[in-house]
BALOBA-1460 file (C-alpha; in Angstrom, 3 decimals):
// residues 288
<rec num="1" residu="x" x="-4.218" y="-10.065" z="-16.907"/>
<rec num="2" residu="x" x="-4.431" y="-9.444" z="-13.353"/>
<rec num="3" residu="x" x="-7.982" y="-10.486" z="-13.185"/>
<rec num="4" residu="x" x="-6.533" y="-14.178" z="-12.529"/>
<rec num="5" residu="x" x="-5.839" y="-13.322" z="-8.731"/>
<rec num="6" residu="x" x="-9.248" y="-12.474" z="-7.934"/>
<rec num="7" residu="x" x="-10.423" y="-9.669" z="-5.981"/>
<rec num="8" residu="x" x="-11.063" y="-8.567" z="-2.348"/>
<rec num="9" residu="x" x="-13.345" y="-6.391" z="-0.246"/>
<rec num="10" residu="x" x="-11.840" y="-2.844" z="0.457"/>
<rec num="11" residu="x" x="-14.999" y="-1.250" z="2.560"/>
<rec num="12" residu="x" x="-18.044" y="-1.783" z="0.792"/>
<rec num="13" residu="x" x="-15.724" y="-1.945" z="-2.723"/>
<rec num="14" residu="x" x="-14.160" y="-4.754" z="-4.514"/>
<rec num="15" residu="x" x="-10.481" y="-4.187" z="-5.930"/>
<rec num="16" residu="x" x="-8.708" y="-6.643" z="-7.998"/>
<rec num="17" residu="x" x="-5.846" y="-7.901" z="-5.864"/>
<rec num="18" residu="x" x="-2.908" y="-6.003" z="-7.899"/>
<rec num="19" residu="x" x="-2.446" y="-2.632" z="-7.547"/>
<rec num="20" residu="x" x="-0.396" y="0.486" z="-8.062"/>
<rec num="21" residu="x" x="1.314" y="2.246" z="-5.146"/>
<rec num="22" residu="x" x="1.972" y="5.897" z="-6.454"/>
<rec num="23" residu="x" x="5.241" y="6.682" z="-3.928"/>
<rec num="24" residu="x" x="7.732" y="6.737" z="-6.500"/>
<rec num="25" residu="x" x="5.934" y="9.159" z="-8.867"/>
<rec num="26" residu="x" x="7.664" y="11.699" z="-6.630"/>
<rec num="27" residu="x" x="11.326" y="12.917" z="-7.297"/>
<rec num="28" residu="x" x="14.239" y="11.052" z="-5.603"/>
<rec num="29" residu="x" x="13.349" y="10.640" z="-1.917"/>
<rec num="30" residu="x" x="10.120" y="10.914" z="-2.823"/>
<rec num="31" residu="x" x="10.413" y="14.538" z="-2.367"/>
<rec num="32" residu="x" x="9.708" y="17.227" z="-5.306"/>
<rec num="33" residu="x" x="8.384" y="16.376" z="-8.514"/>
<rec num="34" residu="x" x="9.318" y="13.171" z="-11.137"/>
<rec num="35" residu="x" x="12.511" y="13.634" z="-13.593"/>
<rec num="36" residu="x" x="9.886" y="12.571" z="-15.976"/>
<rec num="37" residu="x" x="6.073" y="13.867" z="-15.517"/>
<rec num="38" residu="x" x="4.948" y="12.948" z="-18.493"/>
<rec num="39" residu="x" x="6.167" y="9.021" z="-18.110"/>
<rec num="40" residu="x" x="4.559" y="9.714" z="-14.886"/>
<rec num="41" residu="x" x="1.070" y="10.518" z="-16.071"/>
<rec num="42" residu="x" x="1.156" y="7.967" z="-18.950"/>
<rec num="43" residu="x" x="2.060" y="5.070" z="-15.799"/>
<rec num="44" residu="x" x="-0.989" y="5.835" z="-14.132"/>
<rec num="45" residu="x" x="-3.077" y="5.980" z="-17.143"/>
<rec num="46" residu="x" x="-1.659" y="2.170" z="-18.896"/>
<rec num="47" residu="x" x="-2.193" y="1.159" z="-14.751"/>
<rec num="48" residu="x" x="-6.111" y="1.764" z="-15.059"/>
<rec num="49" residu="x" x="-5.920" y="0.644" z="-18.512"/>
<rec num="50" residu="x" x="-4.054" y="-3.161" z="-17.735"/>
<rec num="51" residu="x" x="-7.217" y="-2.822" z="-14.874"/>
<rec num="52" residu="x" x="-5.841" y="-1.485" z="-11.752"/>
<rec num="53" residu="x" x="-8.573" y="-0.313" z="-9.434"/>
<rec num="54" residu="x" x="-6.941" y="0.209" z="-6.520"/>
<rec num="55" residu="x" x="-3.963" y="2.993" z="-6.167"/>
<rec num="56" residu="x" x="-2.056" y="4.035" z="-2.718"/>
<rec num="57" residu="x" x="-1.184" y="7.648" z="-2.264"/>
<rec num="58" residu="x" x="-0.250" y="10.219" z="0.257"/>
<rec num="59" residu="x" x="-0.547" y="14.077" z="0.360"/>
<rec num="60" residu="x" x="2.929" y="14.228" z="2.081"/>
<rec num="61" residu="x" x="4.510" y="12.360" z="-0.913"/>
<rec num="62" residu="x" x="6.523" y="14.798" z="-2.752"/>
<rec num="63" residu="x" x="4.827" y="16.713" z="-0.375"/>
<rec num="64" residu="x" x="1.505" y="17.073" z="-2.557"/>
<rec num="65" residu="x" x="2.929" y="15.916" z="-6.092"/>
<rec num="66" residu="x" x="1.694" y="12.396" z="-6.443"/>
<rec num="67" residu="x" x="-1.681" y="13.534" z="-5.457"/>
<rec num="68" residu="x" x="-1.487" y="16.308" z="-8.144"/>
<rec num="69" residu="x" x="0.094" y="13.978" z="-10.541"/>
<rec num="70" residu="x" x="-2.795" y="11.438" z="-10.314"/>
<rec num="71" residu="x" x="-5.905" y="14.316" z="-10.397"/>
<rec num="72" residu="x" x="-4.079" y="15.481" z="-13.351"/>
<rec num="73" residu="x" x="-4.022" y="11.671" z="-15.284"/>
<rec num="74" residu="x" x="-7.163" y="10.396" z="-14.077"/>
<rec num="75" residu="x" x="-9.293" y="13.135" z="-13.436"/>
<rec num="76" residu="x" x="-12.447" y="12.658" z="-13.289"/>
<rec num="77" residu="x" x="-11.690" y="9.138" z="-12.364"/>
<rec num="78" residu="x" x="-13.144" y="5.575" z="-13.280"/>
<rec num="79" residu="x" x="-16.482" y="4.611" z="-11.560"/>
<rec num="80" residu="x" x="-14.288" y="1.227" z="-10.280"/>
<rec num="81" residu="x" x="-11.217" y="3.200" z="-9.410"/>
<rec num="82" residu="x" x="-10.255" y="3.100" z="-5.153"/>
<rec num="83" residu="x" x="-7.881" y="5.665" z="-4.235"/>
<rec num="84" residu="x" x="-6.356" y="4.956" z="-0.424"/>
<rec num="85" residu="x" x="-4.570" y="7.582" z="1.005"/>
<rec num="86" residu="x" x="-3.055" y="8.178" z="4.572"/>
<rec num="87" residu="x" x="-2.562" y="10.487" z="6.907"/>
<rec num="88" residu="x" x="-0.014" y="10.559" z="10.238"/>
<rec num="89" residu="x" x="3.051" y="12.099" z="8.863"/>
<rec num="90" residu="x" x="4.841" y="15.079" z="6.612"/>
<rec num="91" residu="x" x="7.926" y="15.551" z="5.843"/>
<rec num="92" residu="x" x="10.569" y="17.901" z="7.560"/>
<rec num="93" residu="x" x="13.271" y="20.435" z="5.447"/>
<rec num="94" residu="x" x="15.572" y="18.094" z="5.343"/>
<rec num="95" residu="x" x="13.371" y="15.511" z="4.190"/>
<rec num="96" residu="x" x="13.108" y="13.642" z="7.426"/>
<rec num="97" residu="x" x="9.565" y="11.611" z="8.073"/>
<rec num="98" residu="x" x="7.910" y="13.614" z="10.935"/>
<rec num="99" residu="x" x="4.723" y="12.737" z="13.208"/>
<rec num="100" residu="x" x="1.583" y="14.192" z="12.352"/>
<rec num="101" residu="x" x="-0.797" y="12.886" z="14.268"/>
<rec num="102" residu="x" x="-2.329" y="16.187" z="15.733"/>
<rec num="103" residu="x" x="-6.307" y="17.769" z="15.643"/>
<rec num="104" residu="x" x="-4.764" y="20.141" z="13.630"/>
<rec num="105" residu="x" x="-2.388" y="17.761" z="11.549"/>
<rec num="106" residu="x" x="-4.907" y="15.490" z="10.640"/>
<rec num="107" residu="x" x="-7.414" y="17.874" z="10.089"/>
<rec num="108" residu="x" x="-5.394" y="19.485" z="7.299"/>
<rec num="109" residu="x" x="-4.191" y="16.585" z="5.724"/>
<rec num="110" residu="x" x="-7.805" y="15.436" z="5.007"/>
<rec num="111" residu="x" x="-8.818" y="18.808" z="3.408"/>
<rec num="112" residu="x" x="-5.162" y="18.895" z="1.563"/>
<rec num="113" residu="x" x="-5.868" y="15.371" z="-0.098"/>
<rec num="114" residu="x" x="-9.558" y="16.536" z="-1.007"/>
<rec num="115" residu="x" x="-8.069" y="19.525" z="-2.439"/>
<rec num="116" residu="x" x="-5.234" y="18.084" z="-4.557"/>
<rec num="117" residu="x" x="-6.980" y="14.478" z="-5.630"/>
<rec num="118" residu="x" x="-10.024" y="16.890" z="-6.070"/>
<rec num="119" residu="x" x="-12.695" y="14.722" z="-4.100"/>
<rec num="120" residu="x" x="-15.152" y="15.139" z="-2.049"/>
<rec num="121" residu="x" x="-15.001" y="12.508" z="0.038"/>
<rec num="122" residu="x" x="-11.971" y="10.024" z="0.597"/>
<rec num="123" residu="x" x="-12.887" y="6.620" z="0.086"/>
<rec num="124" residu="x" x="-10.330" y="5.348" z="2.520"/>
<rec num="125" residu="x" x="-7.544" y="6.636" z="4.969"/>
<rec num="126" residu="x" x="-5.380" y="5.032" z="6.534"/>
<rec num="127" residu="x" x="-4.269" y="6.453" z="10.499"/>
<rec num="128" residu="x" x="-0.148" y="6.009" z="9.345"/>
<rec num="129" residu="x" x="1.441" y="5.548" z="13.291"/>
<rec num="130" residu="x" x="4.971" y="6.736" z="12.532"/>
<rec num="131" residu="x" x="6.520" y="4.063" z="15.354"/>
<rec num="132" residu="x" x="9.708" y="3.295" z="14.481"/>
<rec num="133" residu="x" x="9.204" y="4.801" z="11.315"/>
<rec num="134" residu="x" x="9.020" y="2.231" z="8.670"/>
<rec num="135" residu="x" x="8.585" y="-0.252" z="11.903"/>
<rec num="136" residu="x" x="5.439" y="-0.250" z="14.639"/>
<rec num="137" residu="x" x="5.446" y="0.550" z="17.915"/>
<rec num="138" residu="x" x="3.050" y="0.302" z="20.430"/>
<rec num="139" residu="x" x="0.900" y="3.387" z="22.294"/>
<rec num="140" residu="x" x="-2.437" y="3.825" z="21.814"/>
<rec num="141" residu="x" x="-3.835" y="5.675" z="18.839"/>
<rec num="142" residu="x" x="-7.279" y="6.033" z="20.257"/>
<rec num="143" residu="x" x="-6.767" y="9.959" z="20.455"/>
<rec num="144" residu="x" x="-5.970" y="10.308" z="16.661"/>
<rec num="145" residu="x" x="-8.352" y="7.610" z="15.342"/>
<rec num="146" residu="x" x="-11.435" y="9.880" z="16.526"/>
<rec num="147" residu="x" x="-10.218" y="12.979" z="15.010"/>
<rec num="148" residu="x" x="-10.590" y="10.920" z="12.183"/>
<rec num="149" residu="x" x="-14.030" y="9.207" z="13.311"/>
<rec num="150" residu="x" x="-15.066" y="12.816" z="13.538"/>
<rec num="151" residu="x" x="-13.952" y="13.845" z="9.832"/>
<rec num="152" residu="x" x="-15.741" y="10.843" z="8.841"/>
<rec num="153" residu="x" x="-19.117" y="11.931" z="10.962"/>
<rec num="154" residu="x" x="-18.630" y="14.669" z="8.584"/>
<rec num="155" residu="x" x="-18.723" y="12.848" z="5.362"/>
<rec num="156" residu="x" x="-15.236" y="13.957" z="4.308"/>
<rec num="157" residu="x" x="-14.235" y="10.117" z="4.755"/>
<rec num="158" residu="x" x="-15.895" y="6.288" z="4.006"/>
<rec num="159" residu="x" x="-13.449" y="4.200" z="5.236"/>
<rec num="160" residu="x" x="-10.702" y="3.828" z="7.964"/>
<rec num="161" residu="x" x="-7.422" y="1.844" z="7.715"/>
<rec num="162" residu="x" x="-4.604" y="1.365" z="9.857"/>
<rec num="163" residu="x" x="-0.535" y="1.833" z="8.789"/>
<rec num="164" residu="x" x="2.674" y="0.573" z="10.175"/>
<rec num="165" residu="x" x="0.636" y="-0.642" z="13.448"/>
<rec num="166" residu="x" x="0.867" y="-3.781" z="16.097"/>
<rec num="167" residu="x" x="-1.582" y="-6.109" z="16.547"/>
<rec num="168" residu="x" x="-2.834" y="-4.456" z="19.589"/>
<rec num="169" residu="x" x="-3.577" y="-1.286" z="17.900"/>
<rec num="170" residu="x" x="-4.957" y="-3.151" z="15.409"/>
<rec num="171" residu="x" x="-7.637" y="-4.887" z="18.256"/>
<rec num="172" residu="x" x="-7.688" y="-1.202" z="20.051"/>
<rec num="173" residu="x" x="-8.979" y="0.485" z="16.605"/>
<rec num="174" residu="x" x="-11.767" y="-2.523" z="15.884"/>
<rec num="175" residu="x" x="-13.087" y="-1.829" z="19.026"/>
<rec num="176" residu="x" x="-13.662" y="1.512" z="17.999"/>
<rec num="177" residu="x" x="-14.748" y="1.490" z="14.816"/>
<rec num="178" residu="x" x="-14.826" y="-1.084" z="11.785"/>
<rec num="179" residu="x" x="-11.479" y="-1.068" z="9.893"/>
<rec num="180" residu="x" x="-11.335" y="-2.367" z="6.166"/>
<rec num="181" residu="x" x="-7.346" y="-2.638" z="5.727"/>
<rec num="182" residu="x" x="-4.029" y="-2.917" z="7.620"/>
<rec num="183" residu="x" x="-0.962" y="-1.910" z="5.918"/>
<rec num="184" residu="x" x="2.146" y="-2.801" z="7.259"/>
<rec num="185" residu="x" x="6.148" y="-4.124" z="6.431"/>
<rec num="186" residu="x" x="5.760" y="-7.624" z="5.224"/>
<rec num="187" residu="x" x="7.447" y="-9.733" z="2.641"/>
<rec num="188" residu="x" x="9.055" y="-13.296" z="2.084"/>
<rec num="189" residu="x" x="11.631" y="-12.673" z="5.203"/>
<rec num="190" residu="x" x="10.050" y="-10.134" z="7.060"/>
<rec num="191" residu="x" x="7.069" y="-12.240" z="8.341"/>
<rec num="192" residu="x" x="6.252" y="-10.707" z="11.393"/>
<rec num="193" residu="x" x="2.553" y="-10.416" z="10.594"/>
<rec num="194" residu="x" x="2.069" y="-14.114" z="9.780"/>
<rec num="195" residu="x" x="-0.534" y="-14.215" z="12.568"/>
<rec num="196" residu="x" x="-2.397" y="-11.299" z="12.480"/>
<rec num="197" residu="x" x="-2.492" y="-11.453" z="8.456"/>
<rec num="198" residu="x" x="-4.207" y="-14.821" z="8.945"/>
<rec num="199" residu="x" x="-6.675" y="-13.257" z="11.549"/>
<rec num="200" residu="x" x="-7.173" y="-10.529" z="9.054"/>
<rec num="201" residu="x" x="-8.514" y="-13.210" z="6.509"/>
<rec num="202" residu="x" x="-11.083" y="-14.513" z="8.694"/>
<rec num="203" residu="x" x="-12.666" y="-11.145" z="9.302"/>
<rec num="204" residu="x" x="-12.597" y="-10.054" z="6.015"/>
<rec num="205" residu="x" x="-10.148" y="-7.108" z="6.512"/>
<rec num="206" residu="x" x="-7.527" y="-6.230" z="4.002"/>
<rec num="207" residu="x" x="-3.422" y="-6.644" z="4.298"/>
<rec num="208" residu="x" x="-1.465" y="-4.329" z="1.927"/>
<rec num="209" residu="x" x="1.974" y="-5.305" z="2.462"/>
<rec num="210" residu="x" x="4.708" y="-2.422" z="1.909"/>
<rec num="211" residu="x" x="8.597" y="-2.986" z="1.307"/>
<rec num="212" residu="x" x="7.384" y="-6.163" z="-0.948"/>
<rec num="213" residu="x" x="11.356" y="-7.072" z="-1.525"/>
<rec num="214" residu="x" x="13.062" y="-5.379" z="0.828"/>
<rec num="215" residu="x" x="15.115" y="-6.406" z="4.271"/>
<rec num="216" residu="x" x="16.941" y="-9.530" z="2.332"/>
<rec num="217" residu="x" x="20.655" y="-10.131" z="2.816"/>
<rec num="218" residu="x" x="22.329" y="-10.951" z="0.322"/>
<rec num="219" residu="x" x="22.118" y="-15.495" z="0.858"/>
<rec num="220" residu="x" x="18.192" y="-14.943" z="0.549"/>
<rec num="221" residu="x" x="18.461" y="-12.675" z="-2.181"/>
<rec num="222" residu="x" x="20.403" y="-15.721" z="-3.871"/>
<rec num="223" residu="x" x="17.317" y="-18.224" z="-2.958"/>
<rec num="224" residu="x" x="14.965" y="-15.221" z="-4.543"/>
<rec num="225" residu="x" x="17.413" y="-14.904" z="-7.819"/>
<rec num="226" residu="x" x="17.642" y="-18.352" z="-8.168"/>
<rec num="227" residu="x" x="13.964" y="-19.334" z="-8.325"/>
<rec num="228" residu="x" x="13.803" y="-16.387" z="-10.545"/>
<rec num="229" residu="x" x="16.416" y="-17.670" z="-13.043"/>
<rec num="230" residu="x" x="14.536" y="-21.005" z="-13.000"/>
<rec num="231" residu="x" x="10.976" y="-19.666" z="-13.892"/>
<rec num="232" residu="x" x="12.146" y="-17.408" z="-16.152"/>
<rec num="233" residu="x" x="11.383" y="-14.600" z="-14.588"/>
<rec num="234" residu="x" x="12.439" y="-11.817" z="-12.544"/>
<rec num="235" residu="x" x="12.772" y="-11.444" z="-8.624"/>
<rec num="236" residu="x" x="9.943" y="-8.762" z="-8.293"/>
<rec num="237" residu="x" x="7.749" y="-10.787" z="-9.998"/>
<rec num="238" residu="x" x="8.485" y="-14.037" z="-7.419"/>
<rec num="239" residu="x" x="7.481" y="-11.903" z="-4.588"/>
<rec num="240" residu="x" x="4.903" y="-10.648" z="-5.963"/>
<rec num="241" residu="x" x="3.734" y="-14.023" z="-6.832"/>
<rec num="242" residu="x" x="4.056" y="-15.136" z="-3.063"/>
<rec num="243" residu="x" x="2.582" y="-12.255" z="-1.597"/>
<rec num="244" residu="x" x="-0.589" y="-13.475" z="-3.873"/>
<rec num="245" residu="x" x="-0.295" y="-17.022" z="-3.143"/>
<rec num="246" residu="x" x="0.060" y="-15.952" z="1.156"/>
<rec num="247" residu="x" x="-3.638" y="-15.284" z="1.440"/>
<rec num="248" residu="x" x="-6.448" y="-14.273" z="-0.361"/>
<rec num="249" residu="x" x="-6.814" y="-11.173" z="2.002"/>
<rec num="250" residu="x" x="-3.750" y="-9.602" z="0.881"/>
<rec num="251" residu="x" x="-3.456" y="-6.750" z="-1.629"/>
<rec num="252" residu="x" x="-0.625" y="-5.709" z="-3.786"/>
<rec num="253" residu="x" x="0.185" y="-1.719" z="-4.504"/>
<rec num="254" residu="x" x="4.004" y="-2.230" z="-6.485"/>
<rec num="255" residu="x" x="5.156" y="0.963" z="-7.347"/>
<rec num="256" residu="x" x="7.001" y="2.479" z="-10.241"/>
<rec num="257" residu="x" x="7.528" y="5.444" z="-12.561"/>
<rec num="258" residu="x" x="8.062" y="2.766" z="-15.521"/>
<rec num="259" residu="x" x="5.572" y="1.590" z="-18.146"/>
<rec num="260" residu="x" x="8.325" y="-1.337" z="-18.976"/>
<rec num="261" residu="x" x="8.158" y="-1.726" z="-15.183"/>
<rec num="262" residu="x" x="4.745" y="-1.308" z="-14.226"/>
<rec num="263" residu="x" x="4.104" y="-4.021" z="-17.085"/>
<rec num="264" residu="x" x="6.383" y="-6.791" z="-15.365"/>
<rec num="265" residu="x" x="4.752" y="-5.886" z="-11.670"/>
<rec num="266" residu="x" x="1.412" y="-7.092" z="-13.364"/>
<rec num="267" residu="x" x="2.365" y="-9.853" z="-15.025"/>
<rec num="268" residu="x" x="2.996" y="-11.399" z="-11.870"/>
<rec num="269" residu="x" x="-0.630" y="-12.046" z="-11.830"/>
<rec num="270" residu="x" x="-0.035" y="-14.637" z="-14.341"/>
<rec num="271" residu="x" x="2.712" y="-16.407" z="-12.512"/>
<rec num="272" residu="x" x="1.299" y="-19.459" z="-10.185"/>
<rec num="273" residu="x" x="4.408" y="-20.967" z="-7.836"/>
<rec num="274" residu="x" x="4.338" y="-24.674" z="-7.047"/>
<rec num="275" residu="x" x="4.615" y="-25.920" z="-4.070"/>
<rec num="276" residu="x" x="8.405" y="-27.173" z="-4.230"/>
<rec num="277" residu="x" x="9.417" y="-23.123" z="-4.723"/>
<rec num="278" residu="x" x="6.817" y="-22.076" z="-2.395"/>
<rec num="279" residu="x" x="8.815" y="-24.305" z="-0.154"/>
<rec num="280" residu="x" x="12.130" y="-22.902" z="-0.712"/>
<rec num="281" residu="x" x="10.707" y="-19.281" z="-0.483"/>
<rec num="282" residu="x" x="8.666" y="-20.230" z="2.982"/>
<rec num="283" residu="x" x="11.959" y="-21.128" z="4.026"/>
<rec num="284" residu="x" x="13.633" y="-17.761" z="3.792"/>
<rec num="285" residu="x" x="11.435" y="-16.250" z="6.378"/>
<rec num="286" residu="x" x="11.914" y="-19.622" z="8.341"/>
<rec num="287" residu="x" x="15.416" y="-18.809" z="8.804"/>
<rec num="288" residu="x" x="15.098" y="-15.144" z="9.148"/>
């Protein structure tokens, strides 16, 4: 089913433009392991099945349990199969979201998402600047993008991406180095990264937007339930459907630790919105 979106260049790979972001295979907080391991394991296994190729992890999820989670369902994994992964934060004891954007920091989360995803070589990274924390700031991240150009001199990684980043560090890493993917906060109101998605497209650079439904109040949330009610289907599944119909660049990584959900996340592939709701949605960020 999710064939009907298409696909789109990740490095020298094509994914199909739904994917599965693995964050919530973690325990609440996305720290420990899943209330149910099991259901965990059998999502990521129906995922590749339905035809995911492309799945979003992090060694400091959990810290270390999606990564286990997803060597021990798809291990060894599908020829087609892209596993992302970043590096640029861990978590603290009280599970705060830390910096770790050290030699040292880096350096061991490469090796620690080699060990558990057990790899040899990570087909992409992403540098995660930790900003604002789930916003960008700007400072240049010229220092910890060549540890990483280093690791990948050493083979231990293909591809570089960029996370939670402006569109001057965006610039400031392609001058460096080519960069297949940017992912950043993005969805139908928070549209900050309408230009620099567009300018994205043209190069042929990925956009993997995170927090696909979050930031509305509670009047857009109507707009986005109402459209919903209309089509018949549900709100995660009309922004979804947007995201899709933004530009062709962008790539989807919905998470869940639901078969029942991780079904309705991909049938969104199937859902094409005319231009009379793509109106009304457009206008949500418009008024934002």
């Amino acid at each position: 089913m999710i064939d009907t979106v298409g696909s789109f260049s990740l490095g020298h790979r094509s994914v199909k433009r739904l994917g599965y972001g693995a964050m919530q295979l973690a325990g609440p907080g996305v720290v420990g392991p899943p209330k149910d391991r099991a259901e965990a394991i059998a999502v990521l296994r129906e995922a590749v099945a339905q035809g995911v190729n492309h799945i979003d992890t992090s060694d400091y999820y959990g810290p270390h349990v999606t990564n286990q989670i997803l060597r021990e369902a798809l291990h060894p994994y599908p020829e087609d199969l892209v596993i992302v992964t970043k590096l640029g934060a861990k978590r603290g004891e009280d599970a705060s979201w830390l910096p770790a954007l050290t030699p040292g920091d880096l350096e061991r989360g490469v090796h620690d998402n080699l060990r558990h995803l057990g790899l040899e070589v990570l087909e992409v990274v992403n540098l995660r600047l930790m900003g604002r924390v789930h916003g960008p700031a700007e400072g240049s991240l010229a220092e910890a993008l060549q540890v990483l150009l280093a690791l990948q001199r050493q083979g231990l990684i293909r591809h570089l991406g960029l996370s939670n980043v402006t569109a001057t560090q965006v610039a400031e890493a392609r001058a460096m180095t080519e960069i297949v993917c940017v992912q950043n906060h993005y969805n139908l109101v928070h549209r900050a990264d309408d230009a620099l998605i567009d300018e994205l497209a043209k190069s042929g650079i990925a956009y993997t937007p995170f927090f696909p439904l979050g930031g509305f109040t509670p009047l857009q949330s109507e707009v986005l339930s109402q459209v919903a009610g209309e089509l018949g289907v549900t709100a995660m599944q009309v922004a979804l459907a947007w995201l899709l119909q933004r530009a062709p660049n962008i790539l989807l990584i919905p998470g869940t630790a639901s078969r029942a959900h991780l079904r309705e996340n991909l049938a969104a592939a199937e859902l094409t919105l005319p231009a009379s709701v793509l109106a009304r949605l457009n206008a949500i960020g418009a008024a934002a």
